[in-house]
ROKOL-925881 format. One record per residue (C-alpha): x, y, z; residue number from 1. Coordinates in Angstrom, 3 decimals. Example, Ala and Ser with C-alpha at 12.3 -4.5 7.8 and 13.67 -1.06 7.14 Angstrom:
<node xx="12.300" yy="-4.500" zz="7.800" n="1"/>
<node xx="13.670" yy="-1.060" zz="7.140" n="2"/>
//
This chain:
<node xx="-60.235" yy="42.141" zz="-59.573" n="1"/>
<node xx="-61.868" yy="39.243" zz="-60.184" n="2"/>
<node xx="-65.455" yy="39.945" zz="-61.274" n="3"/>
<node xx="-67.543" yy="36.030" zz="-61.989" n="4"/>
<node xx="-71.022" yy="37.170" zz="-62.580" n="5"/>
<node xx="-72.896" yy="39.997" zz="-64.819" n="6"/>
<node xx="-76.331" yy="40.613" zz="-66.220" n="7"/>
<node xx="-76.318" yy="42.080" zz="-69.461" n="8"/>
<node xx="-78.711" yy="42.527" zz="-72.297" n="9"/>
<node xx="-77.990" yy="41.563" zz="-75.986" n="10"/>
<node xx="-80.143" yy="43.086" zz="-78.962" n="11"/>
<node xx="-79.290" yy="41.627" zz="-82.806" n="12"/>
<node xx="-79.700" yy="44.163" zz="-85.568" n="13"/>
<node xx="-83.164" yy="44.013" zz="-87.571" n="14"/>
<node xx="-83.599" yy="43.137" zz="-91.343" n="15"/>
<node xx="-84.045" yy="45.373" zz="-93.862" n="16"/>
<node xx="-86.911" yy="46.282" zz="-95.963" n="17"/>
<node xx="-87.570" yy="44.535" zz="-99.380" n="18"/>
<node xx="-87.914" yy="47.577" zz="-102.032" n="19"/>
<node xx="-90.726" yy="47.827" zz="-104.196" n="20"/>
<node xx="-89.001" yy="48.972" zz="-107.504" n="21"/>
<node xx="-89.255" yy="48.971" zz="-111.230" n="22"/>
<node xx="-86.939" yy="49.461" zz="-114.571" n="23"/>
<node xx="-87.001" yy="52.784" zz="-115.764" n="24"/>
<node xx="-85.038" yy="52.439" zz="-119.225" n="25"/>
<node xx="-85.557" yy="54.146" zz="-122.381" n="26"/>
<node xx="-86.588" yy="51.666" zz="-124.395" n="27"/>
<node xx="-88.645" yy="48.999" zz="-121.871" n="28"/>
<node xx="-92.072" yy="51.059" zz="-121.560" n="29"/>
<node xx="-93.474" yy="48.479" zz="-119.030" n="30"/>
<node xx="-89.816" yy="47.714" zz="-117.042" n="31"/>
<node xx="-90.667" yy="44.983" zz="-114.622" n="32"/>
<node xx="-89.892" yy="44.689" zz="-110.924" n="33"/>
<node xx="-86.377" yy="45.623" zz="-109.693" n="34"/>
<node xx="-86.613" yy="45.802" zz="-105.838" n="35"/>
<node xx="-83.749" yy="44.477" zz="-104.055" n="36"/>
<node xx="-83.273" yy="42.307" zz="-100.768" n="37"/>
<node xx="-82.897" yy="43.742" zz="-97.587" n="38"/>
<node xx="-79.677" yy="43.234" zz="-95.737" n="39"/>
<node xx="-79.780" yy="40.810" zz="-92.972" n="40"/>
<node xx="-79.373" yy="42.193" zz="-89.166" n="41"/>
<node xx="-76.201" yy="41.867" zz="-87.228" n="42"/>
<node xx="-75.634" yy="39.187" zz="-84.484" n="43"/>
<node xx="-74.302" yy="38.939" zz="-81.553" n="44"/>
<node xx="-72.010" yy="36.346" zz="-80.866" n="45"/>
<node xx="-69.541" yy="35.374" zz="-77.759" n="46"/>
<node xx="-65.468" yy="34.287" zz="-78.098" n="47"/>
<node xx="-63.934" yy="32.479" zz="-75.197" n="48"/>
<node xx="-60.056" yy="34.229" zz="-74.850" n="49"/>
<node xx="-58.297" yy="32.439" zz="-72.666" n="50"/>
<node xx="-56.215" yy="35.440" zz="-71.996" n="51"/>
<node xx="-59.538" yy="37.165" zz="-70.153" n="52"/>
<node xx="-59.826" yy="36.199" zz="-66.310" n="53"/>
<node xx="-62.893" yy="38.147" zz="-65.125" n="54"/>
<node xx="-65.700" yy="39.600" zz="-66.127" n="55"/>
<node xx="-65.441" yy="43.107" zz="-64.979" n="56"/>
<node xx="-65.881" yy="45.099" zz="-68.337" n="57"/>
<node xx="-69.576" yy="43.702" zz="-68.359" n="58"/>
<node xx="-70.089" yy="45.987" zz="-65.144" n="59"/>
<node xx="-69.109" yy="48.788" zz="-67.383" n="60"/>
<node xx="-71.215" yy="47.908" zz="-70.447" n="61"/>
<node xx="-74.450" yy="46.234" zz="-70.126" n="62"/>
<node xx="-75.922" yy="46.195" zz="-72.993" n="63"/>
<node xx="-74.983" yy="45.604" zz="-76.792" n="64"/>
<node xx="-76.903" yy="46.331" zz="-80.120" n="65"/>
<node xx="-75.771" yy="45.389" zz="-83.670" n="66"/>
<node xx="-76.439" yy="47.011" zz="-86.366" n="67"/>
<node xx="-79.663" yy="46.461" zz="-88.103" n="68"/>
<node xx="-80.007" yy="45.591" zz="-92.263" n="69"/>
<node xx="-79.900" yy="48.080" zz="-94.969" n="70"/>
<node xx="-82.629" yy="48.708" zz="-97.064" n="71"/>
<node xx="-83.279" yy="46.918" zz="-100.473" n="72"/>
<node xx="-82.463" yy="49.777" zz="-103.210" n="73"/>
<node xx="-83.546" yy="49.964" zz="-106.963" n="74"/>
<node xx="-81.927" yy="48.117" zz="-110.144" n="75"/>
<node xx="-82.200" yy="44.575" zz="-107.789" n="76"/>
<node xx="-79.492" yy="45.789" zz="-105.012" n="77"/>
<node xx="-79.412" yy="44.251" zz="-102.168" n="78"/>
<node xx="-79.047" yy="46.629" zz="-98.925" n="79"/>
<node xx="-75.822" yy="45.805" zz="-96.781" n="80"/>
<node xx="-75.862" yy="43.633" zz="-93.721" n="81"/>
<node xx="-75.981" yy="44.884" zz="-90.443" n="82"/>
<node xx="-72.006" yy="44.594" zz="-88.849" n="83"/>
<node xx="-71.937" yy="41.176" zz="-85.791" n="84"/>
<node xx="-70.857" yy="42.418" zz="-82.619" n="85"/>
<node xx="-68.102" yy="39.726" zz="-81.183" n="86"/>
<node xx="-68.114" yy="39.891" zz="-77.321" n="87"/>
<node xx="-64.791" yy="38.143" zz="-76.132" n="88"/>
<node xx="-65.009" yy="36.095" zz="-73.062" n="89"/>
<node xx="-63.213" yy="34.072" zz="-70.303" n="90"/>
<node xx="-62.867" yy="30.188" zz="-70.436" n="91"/>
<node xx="-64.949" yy="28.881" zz="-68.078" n="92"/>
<node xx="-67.924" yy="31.487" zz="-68.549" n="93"/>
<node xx="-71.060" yy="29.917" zz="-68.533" n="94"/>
<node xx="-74.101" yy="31.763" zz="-70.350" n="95"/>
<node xx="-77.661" yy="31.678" zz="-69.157" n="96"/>
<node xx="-80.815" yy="33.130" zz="-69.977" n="97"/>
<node xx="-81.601" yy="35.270" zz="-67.190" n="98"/>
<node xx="-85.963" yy="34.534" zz="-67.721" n="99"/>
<node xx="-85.310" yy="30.762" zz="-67.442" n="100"/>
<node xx="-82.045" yy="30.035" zz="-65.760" n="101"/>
<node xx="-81.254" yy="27.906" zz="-69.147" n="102"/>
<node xx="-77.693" yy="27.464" zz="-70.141" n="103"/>
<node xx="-77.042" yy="28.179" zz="-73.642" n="104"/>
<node xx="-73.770" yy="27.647" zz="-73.953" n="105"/>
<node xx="-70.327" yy="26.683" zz="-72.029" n="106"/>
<node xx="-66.976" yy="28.371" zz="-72.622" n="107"/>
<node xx="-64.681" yy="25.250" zz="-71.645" n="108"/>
<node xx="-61.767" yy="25.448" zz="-74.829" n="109"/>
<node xx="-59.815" yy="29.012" zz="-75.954" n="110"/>
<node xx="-61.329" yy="30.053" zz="-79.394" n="111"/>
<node xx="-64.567" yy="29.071" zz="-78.778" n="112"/>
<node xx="-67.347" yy="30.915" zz="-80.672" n="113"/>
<node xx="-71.431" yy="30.736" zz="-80.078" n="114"/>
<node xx="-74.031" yy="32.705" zz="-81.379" n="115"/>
<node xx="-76.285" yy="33.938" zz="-78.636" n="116"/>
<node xx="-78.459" yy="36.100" zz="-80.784" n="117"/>
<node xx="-79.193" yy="35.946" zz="-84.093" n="118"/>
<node xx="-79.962" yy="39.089" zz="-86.805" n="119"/>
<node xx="-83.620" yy="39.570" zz="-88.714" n="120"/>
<node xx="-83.526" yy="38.095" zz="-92.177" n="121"/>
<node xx="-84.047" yy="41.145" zz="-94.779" n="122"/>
<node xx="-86.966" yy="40.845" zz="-96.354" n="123"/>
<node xx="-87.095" yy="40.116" zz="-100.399" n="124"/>
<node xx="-87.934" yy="43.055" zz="-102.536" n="125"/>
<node xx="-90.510" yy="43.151" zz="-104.881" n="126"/>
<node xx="-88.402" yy="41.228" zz="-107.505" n="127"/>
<node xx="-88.585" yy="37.902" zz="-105.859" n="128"/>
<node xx="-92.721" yy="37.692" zz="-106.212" n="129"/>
<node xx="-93.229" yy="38.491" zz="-109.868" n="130"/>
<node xx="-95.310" yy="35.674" zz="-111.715" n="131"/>
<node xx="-97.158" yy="35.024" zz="-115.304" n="132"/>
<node xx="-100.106" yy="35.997" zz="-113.596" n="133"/>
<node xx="-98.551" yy="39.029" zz="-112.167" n="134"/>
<node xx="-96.059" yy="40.413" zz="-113.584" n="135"/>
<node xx="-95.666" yy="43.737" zz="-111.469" n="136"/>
<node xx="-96.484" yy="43.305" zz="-108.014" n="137"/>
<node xx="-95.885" yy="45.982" zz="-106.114" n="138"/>
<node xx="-95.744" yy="44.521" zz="-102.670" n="139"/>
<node xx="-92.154" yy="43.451" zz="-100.607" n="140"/>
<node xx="-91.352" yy="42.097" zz="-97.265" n="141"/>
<node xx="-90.544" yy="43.880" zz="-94.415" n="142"/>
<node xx="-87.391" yy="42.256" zz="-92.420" n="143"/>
<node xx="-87.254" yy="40.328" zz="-89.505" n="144"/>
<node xx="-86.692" yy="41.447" zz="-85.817" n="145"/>
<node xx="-82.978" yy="40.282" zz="-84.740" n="146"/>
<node xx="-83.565" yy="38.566" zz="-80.917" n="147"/>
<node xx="-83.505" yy="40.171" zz="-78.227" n="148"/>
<node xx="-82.469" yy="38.402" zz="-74.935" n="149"/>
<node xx="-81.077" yy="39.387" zz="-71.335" n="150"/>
<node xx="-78.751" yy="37.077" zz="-70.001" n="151"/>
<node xx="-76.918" yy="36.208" zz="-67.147" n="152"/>
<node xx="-73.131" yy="35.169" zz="-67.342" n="153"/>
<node xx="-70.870" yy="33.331" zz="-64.498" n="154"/>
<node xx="-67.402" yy="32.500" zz="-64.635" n="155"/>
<node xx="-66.131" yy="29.210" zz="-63.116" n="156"/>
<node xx="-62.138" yy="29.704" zz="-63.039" n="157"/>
<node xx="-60.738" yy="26.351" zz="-64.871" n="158"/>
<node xx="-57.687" yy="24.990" zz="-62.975" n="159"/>
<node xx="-56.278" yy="21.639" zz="-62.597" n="160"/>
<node xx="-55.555" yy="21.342" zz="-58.760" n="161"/>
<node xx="-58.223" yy="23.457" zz="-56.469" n="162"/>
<node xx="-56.687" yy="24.433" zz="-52.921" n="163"/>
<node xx="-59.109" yy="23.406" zz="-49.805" n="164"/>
<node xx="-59.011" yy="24.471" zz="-46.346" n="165"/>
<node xx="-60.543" yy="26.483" zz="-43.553" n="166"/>
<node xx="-59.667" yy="30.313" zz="-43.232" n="167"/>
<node xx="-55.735" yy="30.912" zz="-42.599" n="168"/>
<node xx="-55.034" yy="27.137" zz="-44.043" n="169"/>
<node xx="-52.059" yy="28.510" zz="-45.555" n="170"/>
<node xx="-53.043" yy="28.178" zz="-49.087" n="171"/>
<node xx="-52.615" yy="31.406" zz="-50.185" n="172"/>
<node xx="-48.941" yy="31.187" zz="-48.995" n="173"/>
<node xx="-48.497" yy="27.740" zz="-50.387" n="174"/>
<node xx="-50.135" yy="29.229" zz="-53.693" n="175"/>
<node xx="-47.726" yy="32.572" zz="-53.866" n="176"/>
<node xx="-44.428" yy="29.893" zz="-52.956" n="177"/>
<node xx="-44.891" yy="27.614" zz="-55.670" n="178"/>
<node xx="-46.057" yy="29.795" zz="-58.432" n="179"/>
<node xx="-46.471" yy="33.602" zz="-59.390" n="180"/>
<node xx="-49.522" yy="34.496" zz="-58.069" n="181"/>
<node xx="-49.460" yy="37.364" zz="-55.415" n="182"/>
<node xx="-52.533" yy="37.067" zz="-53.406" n="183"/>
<node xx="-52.985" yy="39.150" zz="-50.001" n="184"/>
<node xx="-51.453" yy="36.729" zz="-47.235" n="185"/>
<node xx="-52.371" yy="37.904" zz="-43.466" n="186"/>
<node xx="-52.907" yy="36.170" zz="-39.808" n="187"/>
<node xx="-56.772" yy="36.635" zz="-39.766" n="188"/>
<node xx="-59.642" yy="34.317" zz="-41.119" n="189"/>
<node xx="-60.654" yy="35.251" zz="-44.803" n="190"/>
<node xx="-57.437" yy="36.811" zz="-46.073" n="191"/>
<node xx="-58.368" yy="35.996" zz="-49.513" n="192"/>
<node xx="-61.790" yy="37.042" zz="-50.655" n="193"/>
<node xx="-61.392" yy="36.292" zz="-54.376" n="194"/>
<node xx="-60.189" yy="32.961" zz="-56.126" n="195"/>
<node xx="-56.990" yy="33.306" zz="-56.938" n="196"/>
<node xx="-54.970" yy="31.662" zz="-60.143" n="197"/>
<node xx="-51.212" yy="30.587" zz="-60.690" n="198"/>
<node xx="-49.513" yy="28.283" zz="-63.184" n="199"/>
<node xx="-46.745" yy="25.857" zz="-61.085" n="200"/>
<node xx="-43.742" yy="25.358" zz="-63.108" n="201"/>
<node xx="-42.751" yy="21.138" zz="-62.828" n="202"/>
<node xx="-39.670" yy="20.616" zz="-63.733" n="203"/>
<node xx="-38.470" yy="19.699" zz="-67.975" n="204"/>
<node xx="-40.764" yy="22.631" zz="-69.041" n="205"/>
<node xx="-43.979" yy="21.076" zz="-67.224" n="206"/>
<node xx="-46.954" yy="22.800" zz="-66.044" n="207"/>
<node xx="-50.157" yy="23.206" zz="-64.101" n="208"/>
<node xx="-52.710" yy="25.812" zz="-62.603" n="209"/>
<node xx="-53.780" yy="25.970" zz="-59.459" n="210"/>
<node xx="-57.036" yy="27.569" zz="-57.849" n="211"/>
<node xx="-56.772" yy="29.394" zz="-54.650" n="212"/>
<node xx="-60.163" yy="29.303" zz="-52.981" n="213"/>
<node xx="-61.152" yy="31.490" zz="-50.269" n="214"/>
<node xx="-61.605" yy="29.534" zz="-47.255" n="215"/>
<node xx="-64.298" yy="27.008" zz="-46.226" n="216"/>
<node xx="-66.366" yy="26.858" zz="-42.616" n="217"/>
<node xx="-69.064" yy="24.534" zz="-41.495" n="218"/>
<node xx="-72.290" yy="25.454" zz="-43.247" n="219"/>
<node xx="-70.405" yy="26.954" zz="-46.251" n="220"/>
<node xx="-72.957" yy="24.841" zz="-48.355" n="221"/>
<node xx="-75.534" yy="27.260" zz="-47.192" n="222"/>
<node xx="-73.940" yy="30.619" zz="-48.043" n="223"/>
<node xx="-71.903" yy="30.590" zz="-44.460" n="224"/>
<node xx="-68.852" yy="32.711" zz="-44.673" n="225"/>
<node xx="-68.054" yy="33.189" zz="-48.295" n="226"/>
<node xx="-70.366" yy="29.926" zz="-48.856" n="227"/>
<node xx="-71.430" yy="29.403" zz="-52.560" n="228"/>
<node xx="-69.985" yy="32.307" zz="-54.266" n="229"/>
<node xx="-66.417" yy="30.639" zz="-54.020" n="230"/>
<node xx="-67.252" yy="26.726" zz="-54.032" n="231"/>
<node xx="-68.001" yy="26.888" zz="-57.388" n="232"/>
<node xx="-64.945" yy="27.456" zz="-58.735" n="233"/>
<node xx="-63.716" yy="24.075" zz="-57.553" n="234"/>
<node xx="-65.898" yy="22.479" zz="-59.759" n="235"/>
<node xx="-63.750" yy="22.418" zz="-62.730" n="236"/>
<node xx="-60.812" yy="21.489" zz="-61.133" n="237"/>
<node xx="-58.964" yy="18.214" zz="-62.170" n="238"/>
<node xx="-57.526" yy="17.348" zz="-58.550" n="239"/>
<node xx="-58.819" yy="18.758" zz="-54.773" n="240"/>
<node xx="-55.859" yy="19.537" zz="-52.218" n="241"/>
<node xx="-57.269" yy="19.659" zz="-48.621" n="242"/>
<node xx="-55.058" yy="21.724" zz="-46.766" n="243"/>
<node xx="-55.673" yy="21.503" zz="-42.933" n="244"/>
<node xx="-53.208" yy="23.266" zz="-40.104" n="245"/>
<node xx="-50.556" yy="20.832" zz="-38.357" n="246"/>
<node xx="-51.467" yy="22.773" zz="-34.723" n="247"/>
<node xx="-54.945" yy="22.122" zz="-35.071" n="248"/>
<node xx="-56.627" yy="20.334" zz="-32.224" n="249"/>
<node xx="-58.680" yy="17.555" zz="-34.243" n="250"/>
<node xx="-57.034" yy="17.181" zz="-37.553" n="251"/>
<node xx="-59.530" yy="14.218" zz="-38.739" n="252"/>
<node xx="-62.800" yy="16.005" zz="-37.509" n="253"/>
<node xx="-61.384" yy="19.068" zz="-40.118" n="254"/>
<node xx="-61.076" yy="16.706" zz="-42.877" n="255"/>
<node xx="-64.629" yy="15.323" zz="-42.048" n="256"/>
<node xx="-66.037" yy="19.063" zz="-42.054" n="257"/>
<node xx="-64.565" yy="20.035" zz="-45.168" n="258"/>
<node xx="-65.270" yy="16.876" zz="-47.125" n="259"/>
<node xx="-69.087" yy="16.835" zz="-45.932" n="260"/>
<node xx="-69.184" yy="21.114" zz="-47.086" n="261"/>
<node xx="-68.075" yy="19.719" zz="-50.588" n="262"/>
<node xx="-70.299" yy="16.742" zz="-50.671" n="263"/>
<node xx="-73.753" yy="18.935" zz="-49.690" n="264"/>
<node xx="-72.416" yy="21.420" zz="-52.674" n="265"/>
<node xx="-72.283" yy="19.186" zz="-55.255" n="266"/>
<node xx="-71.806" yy="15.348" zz="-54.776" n="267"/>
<node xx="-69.875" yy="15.462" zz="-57.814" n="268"/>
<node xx="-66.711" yy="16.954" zz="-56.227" n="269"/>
<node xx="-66.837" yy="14.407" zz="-53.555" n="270"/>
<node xx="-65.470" yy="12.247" zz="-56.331" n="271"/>
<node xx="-62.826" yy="14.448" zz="-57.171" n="272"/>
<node xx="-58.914" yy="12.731" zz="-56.738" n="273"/>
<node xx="-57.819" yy="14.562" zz="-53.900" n="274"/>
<node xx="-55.155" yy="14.641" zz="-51.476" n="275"/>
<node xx="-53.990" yy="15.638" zz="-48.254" n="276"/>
<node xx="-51.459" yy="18.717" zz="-47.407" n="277"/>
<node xx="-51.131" yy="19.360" zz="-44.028" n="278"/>
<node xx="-49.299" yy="22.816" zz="-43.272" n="279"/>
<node xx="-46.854" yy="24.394" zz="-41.032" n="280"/>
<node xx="-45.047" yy="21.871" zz="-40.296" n="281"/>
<node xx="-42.613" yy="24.140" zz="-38.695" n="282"/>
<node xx="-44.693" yy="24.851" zz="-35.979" n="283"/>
<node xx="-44.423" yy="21.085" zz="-34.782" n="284"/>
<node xx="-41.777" yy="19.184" zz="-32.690" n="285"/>
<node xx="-40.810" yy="15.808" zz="-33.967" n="286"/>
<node xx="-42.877" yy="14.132" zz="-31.995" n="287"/>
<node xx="-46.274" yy="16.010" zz="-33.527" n="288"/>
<node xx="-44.966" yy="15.060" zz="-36.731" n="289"/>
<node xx="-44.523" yy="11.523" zz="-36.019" n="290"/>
<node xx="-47.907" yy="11.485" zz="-34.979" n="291"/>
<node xx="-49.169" yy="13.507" zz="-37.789" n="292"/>
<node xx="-47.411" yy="11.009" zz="-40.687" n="293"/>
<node xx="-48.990" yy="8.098" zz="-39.073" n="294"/>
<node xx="-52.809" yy="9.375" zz="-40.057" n="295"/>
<node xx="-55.253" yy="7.723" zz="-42.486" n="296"/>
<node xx="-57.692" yy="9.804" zz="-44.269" n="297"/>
<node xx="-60.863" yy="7.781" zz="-45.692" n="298"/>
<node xx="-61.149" yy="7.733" zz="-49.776" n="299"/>
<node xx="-57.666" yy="9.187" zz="-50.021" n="300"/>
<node xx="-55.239" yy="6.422" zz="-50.903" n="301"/>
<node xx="-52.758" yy="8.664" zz="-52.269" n="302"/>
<node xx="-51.071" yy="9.392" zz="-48.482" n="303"/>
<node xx="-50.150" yy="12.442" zz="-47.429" n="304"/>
<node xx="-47.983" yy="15.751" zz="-48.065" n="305"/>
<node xx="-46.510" yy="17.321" zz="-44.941" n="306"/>
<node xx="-45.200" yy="21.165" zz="-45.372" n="307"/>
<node xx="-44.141" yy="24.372" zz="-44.392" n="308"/>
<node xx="-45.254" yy="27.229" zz="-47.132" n="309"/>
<node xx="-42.651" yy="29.426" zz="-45.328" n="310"/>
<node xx="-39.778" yy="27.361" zz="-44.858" n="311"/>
<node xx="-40.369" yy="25.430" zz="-48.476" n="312"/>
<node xx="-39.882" yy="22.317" zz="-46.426" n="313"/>
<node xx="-42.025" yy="19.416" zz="-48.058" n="314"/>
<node xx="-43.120" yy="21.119" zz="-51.236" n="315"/>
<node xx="-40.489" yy="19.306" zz="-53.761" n="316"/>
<node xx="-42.387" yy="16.127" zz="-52.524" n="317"/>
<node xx="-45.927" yy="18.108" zz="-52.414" n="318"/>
<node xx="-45.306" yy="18.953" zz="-56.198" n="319"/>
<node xx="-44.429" yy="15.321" zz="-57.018" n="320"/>
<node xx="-47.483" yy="13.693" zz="-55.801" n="321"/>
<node xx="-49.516" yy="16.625" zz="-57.168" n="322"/>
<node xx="-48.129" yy="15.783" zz="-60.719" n="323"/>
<node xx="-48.467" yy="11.888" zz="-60.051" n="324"/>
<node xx="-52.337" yy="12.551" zz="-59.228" n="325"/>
<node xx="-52.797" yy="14.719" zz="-62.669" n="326"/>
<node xx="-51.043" yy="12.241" zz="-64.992" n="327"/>
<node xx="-52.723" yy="8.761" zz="-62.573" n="328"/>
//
């Protein structure tokens, strides 16, 4: 399942207390200060692990506490530091304070580490503050509070080629023909209510990943359908494939709609390289796909792909121009 948002709550350990101490030995009658440091406080830091695809266990577990500092002890020793908590990640997660809506940080590479909150210092015993002037003070610090901070994290899947289309497109059965992915195919609009991921095998040990998106409608941009919560995860991707059905009535008009849903979401993926895949070709007669072969799509100068997801007819090509657009 693929969970892409949580709220959780993060709490870094505390510093420990400075000691107040003194030497007791036999032969020093006036021993001078020998309080220790306290340890610092844990933090709490996030991995990205590229072999993590959801966030699910944060609807499990919603809030995490390190260990706070140990005390500063006698004879100058220092207490122990609290233990870090490391919280491992998807790529692609994207954490924000939940107060401010700030982004602090951007999974985008495997291994990547950030530090979200950060342990209390311990504070220095009483051994640290002796002077000429006095020579046993009997004072130490008390440690820091670690930082405390709710926050908000979202997953944006990261694939190179993002499928496009209205409900019952045929990209789920495109996707589950030309890699492993298994998503739930069916004859009714909004088969596919979760993204869905699959790695394409391209021939002499080549490779790419492609993002099933559940399907677009008019008015998407405004939460329509499954609006917003899915369009994000197109952002990321490298290339756009707008799929659109070969028995539709107006194929141009659909390619309008969907490019004008993507534009009023974010202009950005209006940029995107995309192309055009249009599906079930073995619904058609010759003459339909005569017709159909003969189209021009604006901003696309890359042609077109014509398939059947069922048959396999067309998807050789479909890959080829898919892996010209990725290395172009």
């Amino acid at each position: 399942m693929l969970i892409d948002f949580a709220e959780i709550e993060v709490i870094a350990g505390d510093g420990g207390d400075g000691a107040v101490a003194f030497r007791r030995e036999k032969y020093v009658p006036k021993g001078g200060p020998a309080g220790g440091n306290g340890g610092d406080g844990g933090n709490i830091e996030f991995i990205a692990d590229e072999n993590l695809n959801t966030l699910l266990d944060f609807r499990y577990k919603k809030k995490y506490t390190a260990k706070s500092g140990q005390p500063g002890g006698s004879s100058l020793k220092d207490g122990k530091n609290g233990d870090n908590i490391l919280i491992k990640v998807p790529v692609g997660t994207i954490i924000k304070s939940a107060d401010d809506k700030k982004v602090l940080f951007d999974f985008k590479v495997n291994g990547e580490r950030f530090v979200v909150a950060k342990g209390g210092r311990g504070g220095k015993g009483n051994s640290n503050f002796a002077t000429p002037v006095n020579r046993t003070p009997r004072y130490a610090e008390p440690g820091r509070k670690g930082e405390q901070k709710l926050l908000t994290l979202e997953l944006k899947l990261i694939a190179d080629v993002g499928l496009v289309g209205f409900p019952n497109a045929g990209k789920s059965t495109l996707i589950s023909r030309i890699s492993e992915a298994k998503p739930k195919i069916a004859d009714y609009p909004f088969t596919t209510l979760e993204p869905n991921l699959g790695i394409v095998r391209y021939k002499n040990y080549n490779s790419f990943t492609v993002a099933d998106i559940p399907g677009i409608i008019e008015g998407a941009h405004k939460g329509k359908g499954l609006g917003t919560k899915f369009l994000k995860h197109i952002e990321r991707t490298r290339v756009l494939l707008i799929l659109i059905e070969g028995d539709c009535e107006d194929i141009p008009s659909r390619y309008t709609i969907l490019l004008k849903e993507l534009y009023r979401y974010n202009k950005e993926l209006y940029k995107k390289r995309r192309h055009v895949v249009i599906t079930k070709s073995d619904l058609l007669n010759d003459k339909e796909l005569r017709k159909i072969k003969r189209l021009k799509f604006k901003d696309v100068n890359t042609g077109l792909s014509v398939i059947s997801a069922v048959s396999g007819d067309g998807l050789p090509v479909l890959l080829d121009n898919i892996w010209k657009l990725l290395k172009g």
